[in-house]
C-alpha positions in Angstrom: 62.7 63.6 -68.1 60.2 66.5 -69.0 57.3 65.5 -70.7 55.7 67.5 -73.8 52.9 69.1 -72.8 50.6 72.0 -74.4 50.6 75.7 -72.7 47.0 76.7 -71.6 47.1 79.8 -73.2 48.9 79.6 -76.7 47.8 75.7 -77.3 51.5 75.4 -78.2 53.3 72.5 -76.8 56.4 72.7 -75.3 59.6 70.6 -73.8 61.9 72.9 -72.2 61.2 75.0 -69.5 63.0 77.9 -70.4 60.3 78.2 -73.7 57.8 78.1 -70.8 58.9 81.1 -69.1 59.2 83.4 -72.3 55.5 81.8 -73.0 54.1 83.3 -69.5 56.5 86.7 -69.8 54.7 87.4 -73.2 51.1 86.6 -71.2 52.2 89.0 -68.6 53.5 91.3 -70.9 50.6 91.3 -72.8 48.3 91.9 -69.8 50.1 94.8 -68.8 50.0 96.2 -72.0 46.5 95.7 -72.4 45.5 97.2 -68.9 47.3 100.4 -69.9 45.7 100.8 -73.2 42.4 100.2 -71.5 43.3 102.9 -68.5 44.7 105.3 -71.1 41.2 105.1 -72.7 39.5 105.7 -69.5 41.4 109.0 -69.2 40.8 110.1 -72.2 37.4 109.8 -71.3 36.3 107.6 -74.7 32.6 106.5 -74.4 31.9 102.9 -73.2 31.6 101.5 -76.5 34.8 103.2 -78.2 37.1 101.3 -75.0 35.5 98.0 -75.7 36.0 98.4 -79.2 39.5 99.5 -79.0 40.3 97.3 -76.5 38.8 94.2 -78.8 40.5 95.8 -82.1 43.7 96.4 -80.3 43.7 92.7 -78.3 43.1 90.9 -82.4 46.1 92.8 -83.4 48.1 91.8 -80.2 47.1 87.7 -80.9 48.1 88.0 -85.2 51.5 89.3 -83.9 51.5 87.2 -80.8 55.3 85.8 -82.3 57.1 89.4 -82.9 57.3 92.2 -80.2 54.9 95.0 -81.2 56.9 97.9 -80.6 59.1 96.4 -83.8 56.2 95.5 -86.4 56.4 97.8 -89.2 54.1 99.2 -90.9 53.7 97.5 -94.0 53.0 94.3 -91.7 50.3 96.3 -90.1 49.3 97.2 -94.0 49.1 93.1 -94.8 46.9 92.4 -91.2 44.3 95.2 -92.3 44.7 93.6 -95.7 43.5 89.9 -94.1 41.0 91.3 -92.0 39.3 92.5 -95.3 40.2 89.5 -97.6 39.3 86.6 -95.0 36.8 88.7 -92.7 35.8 90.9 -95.0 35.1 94.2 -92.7 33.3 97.2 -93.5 34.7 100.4 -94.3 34.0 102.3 -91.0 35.7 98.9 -89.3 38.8 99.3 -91.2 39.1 102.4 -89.8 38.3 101.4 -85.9 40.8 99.7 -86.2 43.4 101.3 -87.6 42.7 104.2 -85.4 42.9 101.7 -82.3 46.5 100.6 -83.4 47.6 104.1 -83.8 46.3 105.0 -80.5 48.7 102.5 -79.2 51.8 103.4 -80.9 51.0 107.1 -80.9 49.2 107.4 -77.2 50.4 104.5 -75.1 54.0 104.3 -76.4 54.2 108.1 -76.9 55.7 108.0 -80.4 55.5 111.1 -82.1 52.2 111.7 -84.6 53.0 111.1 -87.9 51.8 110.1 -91.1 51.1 106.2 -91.3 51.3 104.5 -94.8 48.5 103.1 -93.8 45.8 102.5 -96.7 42.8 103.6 -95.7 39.2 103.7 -97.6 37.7 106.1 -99.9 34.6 107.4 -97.4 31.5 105.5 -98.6 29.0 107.7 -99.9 25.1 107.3 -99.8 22.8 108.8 -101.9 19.9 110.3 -100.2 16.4 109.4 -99.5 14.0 110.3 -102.5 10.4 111.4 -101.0 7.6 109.7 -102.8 5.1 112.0 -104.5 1.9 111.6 -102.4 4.1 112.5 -98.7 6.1 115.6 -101.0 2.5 117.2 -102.2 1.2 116.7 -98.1 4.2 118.9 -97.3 3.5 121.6 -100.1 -0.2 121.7 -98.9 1.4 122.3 -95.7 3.4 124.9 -96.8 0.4 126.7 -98.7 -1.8 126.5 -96.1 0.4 128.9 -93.8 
């Protein structure tokens, strides 16, 4: 008799073995996956910082759809994850955008699907108003200006 035990890496438990085996497949797979994103990167020579990111963005993405097979996620699902992220984590603008730009990089760069046109929503660009001088630093600079 098998006893029910819980998988070390998805905290699920499981009975049979054959769950067990599509369990460590989808680790595998997922580590392959995630090595090529991560050399694919490196080639494109991204900064330091922009793999790590990507890489962290991209891995999120890979745990919400642990269940489904990423190649088959549409886009509207992708839509509703950004659409989480916001609501329950409540990222910035210019996060939003990491990371919609690191799960295009997969679809578009690792899988080589064509470019095209995502329905994905993305933000309005924040804008900032600029930095009033005070009086006293704006009449030092016009005394500067007079002097020469």
């Amino acid at each position: 008799m098998i006893k029910q035990r819980t998988h070390r890496f998805t905290g699920r438990s499981y009975r049979r073995i054959g769950e067990l085996i599509v369990i460590h497949q989808r680790v595998t797979n997922m580590n392959e996956v995630m090595k090529t994103y991560k050399s694919l990167l490196i080639k494109k020579r991204c900064s330091e910082i922009t793999i790590n990111m990507y890489c962290n963005y991209f891995e999120n993405f890979c745990m919400y759809f642990k269940e489904q097979n990423l190649e088959q996620i549409a886009t509207k699902k992708i839509n509703f994850y950004i659409l989480d992220l916001i609501k329950l984590k409540n990222i910035s603008i210019s996060k939003q955008n990491q990371r919609i730009n690191a799960i295009k990089f997969y679809y578009e760069k690792v899988l080589g699907r064509e470019k095209q046109c995502y329905e994905l929503h993305r933000p309005k660009k924040e804008y900032k108003l600029p930095k009033v001088l005070s009086k006293i630093p704006l009449c030092q600079h016009s005394c500067r200006v007079n002097r020469n």
